[in-house]
N, C-alpha and C positions, 0 to 999 in steps of 0.2 A: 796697155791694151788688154781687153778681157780674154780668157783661157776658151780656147774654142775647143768645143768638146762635139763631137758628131759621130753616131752609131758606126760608121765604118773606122773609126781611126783608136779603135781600142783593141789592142792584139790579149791583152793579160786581162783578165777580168780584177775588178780590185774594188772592198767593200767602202774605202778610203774618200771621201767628199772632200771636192777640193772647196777649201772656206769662200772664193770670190761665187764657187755656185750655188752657194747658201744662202750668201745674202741675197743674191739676187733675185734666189726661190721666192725668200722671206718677202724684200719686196713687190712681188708679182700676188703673193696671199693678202698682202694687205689691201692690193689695190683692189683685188678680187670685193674683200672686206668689203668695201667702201661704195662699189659698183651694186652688190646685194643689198648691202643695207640703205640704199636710196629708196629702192624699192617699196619700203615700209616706211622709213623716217618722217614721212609728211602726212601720213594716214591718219597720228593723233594731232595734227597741228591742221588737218584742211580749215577748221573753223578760223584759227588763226589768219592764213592766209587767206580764206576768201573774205575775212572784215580787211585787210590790210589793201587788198586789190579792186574791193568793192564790187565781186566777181556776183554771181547767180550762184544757186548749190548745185546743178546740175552744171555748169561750166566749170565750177572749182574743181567737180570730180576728174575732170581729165588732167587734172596734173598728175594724177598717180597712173592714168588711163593710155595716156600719151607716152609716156617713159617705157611702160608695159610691151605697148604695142613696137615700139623702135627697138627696145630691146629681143624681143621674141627673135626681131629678123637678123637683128647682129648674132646673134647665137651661133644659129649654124652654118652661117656665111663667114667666121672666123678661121674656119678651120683651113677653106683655099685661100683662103688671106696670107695666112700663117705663113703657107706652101710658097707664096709669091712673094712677099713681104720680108720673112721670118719672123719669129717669134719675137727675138727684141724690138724689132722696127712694127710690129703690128701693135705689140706692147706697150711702148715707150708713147705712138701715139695716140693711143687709147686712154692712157693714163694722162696725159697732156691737154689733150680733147675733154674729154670729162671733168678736168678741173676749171677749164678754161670757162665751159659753159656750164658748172656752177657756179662761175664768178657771176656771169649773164644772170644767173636766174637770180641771183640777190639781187641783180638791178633792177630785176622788171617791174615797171611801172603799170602793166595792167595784164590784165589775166590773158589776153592773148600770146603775149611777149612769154609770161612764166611758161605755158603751154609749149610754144615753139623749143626756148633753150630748153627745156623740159626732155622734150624728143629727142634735140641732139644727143642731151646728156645720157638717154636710155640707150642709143642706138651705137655711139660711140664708148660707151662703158661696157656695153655686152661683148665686147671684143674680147675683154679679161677673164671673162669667168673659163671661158671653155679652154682658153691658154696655160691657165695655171694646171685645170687637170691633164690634159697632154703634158705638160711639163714634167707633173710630180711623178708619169710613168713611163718617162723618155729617159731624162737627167738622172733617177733613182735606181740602183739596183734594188732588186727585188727583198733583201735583206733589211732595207731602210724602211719596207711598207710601212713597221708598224708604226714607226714616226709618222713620214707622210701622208700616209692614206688617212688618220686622225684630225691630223691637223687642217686637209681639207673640206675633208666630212665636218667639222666641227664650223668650220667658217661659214663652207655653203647653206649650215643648218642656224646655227647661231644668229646669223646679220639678223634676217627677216624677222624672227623671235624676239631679239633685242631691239629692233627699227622702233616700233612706240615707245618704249622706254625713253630711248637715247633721246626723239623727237619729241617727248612729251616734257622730260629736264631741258633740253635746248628752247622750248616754245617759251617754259615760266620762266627760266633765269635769265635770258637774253627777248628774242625776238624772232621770229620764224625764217628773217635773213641766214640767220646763223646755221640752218639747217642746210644750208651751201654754202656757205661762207668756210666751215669747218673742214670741206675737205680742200680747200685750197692747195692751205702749208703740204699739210701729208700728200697730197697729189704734187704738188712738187718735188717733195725728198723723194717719192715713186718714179716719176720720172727719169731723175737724173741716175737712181740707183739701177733701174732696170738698163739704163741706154749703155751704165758703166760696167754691169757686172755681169748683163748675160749675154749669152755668146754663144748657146749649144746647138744652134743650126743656123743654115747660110738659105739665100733667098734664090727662088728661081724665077728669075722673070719673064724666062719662056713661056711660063703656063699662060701669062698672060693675052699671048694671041690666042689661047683657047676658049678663055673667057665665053661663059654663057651667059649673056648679057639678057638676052632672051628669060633665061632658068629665074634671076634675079630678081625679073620683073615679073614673073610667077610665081616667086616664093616670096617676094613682100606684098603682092596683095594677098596670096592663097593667107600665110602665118597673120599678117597687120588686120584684115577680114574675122581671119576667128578669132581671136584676140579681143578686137570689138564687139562683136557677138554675144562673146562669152562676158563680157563683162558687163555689156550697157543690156543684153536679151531682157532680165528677168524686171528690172525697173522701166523698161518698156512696155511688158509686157508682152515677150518675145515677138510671135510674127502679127501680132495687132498694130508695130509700127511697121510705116513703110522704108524708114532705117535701116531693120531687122531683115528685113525681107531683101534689099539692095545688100545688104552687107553678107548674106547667105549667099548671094547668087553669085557676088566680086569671090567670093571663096570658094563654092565650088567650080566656076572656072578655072583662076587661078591655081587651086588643088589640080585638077585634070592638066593643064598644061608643065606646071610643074612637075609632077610625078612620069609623064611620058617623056620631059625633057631630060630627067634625073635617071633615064631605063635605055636612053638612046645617044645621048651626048657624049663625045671621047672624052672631057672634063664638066661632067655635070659641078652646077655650083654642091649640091651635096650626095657625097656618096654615100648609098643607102646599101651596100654591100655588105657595109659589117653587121648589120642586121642577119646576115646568114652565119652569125658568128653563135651558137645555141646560148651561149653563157650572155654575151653584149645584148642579144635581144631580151633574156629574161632579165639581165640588172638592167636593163632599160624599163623595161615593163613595171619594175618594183619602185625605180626614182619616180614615174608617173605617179602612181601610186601613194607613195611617199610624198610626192607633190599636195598632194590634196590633203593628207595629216597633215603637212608641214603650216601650208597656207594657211586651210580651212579652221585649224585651230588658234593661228595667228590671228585670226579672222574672227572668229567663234567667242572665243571670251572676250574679249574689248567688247563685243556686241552687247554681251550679256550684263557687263559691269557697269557700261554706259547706263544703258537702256531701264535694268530692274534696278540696279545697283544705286545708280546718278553719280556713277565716278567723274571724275575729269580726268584728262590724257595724262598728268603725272598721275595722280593712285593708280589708273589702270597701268601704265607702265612698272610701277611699285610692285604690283602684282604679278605683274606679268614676267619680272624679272626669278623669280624661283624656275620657270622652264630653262632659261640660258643658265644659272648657277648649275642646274642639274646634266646639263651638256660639260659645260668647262670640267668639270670634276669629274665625268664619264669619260670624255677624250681620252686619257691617257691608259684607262685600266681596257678600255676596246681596243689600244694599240696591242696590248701585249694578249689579249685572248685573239684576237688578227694572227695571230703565229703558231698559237697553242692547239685552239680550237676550231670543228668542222663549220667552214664558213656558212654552210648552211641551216647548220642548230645554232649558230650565232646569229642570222638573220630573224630565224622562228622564235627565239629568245626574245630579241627587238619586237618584233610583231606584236607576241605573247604582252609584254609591258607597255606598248603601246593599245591594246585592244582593252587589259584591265582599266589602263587610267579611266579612256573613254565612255566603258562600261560603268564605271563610278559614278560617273555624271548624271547616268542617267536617274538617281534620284535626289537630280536638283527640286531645287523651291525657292522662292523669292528671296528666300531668308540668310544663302550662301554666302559665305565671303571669303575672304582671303585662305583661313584656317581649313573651310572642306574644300579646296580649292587646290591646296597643297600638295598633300596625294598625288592625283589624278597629275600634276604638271610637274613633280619630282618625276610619275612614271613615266609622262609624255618627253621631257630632256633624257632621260638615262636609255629608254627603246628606242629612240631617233638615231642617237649617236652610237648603240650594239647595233643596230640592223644599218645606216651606212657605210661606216667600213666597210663591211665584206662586200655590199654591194659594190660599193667601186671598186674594189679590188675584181670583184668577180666579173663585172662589168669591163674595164677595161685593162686590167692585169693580163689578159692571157693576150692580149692584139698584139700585131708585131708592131713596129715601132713606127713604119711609113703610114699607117693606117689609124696611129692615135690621135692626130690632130684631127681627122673629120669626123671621127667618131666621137671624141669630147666634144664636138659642139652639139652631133645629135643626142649625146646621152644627159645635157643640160638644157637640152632644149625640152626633152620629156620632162623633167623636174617642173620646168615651167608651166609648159602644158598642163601638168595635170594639175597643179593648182588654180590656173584658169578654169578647168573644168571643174574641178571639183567646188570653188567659189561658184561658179552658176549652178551647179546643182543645190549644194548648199542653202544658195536664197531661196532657189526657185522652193524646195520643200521648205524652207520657212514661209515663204509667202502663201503657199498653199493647203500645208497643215495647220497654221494660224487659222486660216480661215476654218477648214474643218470644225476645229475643236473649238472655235467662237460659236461655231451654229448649233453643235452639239449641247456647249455648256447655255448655251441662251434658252435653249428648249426646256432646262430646266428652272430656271429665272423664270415664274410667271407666277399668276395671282391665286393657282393651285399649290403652289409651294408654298406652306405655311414660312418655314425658317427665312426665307425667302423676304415676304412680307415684313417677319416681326423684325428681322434687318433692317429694311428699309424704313420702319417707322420710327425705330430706334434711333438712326441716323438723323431721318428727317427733324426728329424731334429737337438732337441736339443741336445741330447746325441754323435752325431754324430759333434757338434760345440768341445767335449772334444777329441777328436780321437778317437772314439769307431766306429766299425760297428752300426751305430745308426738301421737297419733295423731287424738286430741279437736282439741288444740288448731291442728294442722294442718290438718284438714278443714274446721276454723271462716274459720283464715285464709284457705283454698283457696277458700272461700263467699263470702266477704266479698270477696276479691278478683275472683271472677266477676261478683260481683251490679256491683259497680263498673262490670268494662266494659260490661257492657250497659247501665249509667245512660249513660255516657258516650257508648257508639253511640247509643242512643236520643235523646242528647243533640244527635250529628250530624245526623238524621234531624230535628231539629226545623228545625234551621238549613237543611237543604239544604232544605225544603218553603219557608223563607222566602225564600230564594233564588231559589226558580222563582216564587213571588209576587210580587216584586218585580221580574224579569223580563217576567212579565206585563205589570205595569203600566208600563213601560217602554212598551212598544208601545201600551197600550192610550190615551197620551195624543196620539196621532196622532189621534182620533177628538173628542179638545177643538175647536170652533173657537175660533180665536184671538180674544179680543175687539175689537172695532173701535171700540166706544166706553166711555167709561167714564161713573160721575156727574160730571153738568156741576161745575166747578166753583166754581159758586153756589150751590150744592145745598146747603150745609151745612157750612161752615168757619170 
């Protein structure tokens, strides 16, 4: 039977880990692993899948859409799970659940089918994430931070970063099956490891009659509503479809019922109290934040590489692998300045090498590749993983221990969030300053522009030596060429807004107080 370990039954404080709690830590990280990295894994394969399913490209897009939205609302609803359930039995079927219904999604025969297992798979996976950080600061004394709080900073940041990679090698060597198919076996050994080896809190199934059944049904339309929003708004066209406009409205209701049910409920499904915690609210405010670096650049260069470049999902994956080499290698040396250094010049540090990489970008040109690429996403892994740590530590380190389970699932659900938002902001100024700077550059494209002319006659001349309308086929290139650099300005414009964000918050962690104490170390280890 596993070693049941529970904040009241430690009279000695002791820095000593018992090895069956390890492993079972270990297995709860991986499953974590594996739950994040879905997320991303099918973003460089949708082409795959949608020739495989014979789907639409607006219908393919909700495979990642659908997971998204299921996921958001397991998030924070993990946490009175935990409370009722406990942690290995929320765990064990979480991880059972998820594997189960990626066996499904390798079955589905049509894009409906992939969509539905899809959902279960998001909604049922997000149980893990929030379990694991409640865990690493229930189970751990304080002394192990700078193991733990690394290693899960490193996960929650690494998956999404490596997701195209991993999906882009799984699509060419195998089959886009395999992009579920792979977590079977390992959701397996997760399973039975979690059901066998943890054991550090017991279930109350009294809560149960308290159940806000009510709250539930206003926190999955209020979170499943933006969610949607945020994601379909800017290829709509925000409120010019009448989608957008239903799906604003499903959310701010649902938001109003929920937040009045979460301020008057004896068991709201999520307590929003630790938010009066000054540290939980600002490491919240930074993982939002953080959300939107984390995504929006996950997001940002596949765009770039696709689109100027004409990568396919392995090169861009190829490439895209120097940001996760620069995390693994950062992990361990952020553990040990986690102990040394003020968690707050360690964040501003993060910041700092997070807002230079960005900063770099901004003097892209068509011409980039791999090489001025390098840089900027060495500085974007090593500032991810200095400014996490502390956050979480700072974030949920100082909470007492009955109050970490509903707080890790609020302080992962802002991580989410803010990459939602930050991807619709994201487009939306792509799609907007693209236009800008097409109308601007086209103004000067006209038949007062000598260089302009002698371009195009040059062009016409040669294209026209192969039997082409060389004048057609000129003015196509001359279009396609402009439309370009406005992509690419508009593409600086994204980067330099991120740069003064992250400038921002630079300063803005002066206004952290530094924590003075943390959970005792009998608390729960």
């Amino acid at each position: 039977m596993a070693t049941t370990v529970t904040p009241s039954a430690h009279a000695a404080p002791s820095d000593t880990i018992d090895p069956r709690v390890m492993i079972g830590f270990i297995a709860m990280v991986f499953g974590m692993f594996m739950a994040i990295l879905d997320i991303q894994i099918v973003s460089a394969s949708l082409s795959e899948i949608q020739a495989g399913l014979g789907a639409g490209t607006e219908e393919v897009a909700w495979v990642q859409t659908a997971y998204l939205i299921a996921e958001v609302i397991m998030i924070p609803l993990s946490g009175i799970l935990a409370r009722i359930l406990s942690t290995r039995v929320l765990f064990t079927l979480a991880a059972a659940g998820f594997t189960l219904s990626s066996a499904l999604a390798a079955t589905a025969t049509d894009i409906n089918q992939m969509i539905a297992y899809r959902a279960i798979q998001g909604f049922i996976g997000g149980g893990m994430i929030p379990s694991v950080f409640a865990a690493a600061f229930t189970i751990f004394p304080p002394s192990k931070r700078s193991f733990v709080s690394p290693l899960i900073g490193l996960v929650a940041t690494l998956a999404p970063t490596i997701g195209p990679t991993v999906g882009g090698y799984i699509s060419h060597a195998m089959s886009w099956h395999w992009l579920f198919l792979i977590n079977v076996i390992p959701g397996i050994i997760v399973s039975l490891t979690v059901w066998s080896f943890v054991d550090f809190d017991k279930p109350d199934r009294s809560l149960l009659k308290k159940f806000d059944w009510w709250g539930l049904l206003a926190m999955a339309l209020f979170l499943g509503a933006m969610e949607y929003v945020l994601e379909e708004g800017n290829s709509k066209d925000w409120f010019s479809d009448q989608r957008i406009i239903w799906g604003t409205i499903v959310m701010s209701v649902g938001g109003v019922v929920f937040f009045y049910r979460a301020f008057t409920q004896e068991l709201p499904i999520v307590d929003l109290k630790a938010f009066t915690n000054r540290n939980f609210a600002f490491g919240s405010l930074f993982s939002f934040v953080m959300g939107i670096g984390l995504y929006g650049l996950t997001y940002l260069y596949p765009l770039y590489l696709a689109r100027v470049r004409g990568y396919d999902s392995l090169a861009i994956g190829e490439t895209m692998f120097v940001s996760g080499l620069a995390m693994f290698m950062t992990a361990p040396i952020a553990g040990k300045l986690s102990v040394k250094m003020d968690p707050r010049i360690m964040m501003a540090t993060g910041f700092i090498s997070f807002g230079v990489g960005t900063y770099m970008v901004t003097g892209l040109t068509a011409d980039w590749d791999f090489y001025e690429l390098l840089i900027p996403q060495i500085l974007r892994g090593c500032g991810l993983m200095i400014c996490m740590v502390p956050i979480n530590n700072i974030a949920l380190g100082t909470l007492p221990p009955e109050r970490i389970k509903n707080a890790s699932g609020l302080y992962n659900l802002t991580r989410n969030l803010g990459g939602a938002v930050g991807l619709a902001i994201i487009n939306t100024m792509l799609t907007q300053r693209t236009d800008e700077h097409y109308a601007r550059l086209v103004e000067h494209v006209n038949p007062s522009n000598p260089a302009a002319m002698s371009w195009l006659a040059q062009v016409s001349g040669r294209l026209g030596m192969f039997g082409l309308d060389g004048d057609a086929a000129a003015l196509k290139k001359l279009a396609g060429m402009v439309n370009q650099q406005a992509w690419i300005m508009a593409f600086i414009d994204v980067f330099l807004g991120l740069t003064v964000l992250f400038c921002i918050l630079t300063v803005m962690t002066s206004l952290i107080k530094k924590p003075s104490a943390v959970v005792p170390a009998d608390a729960g280890h």
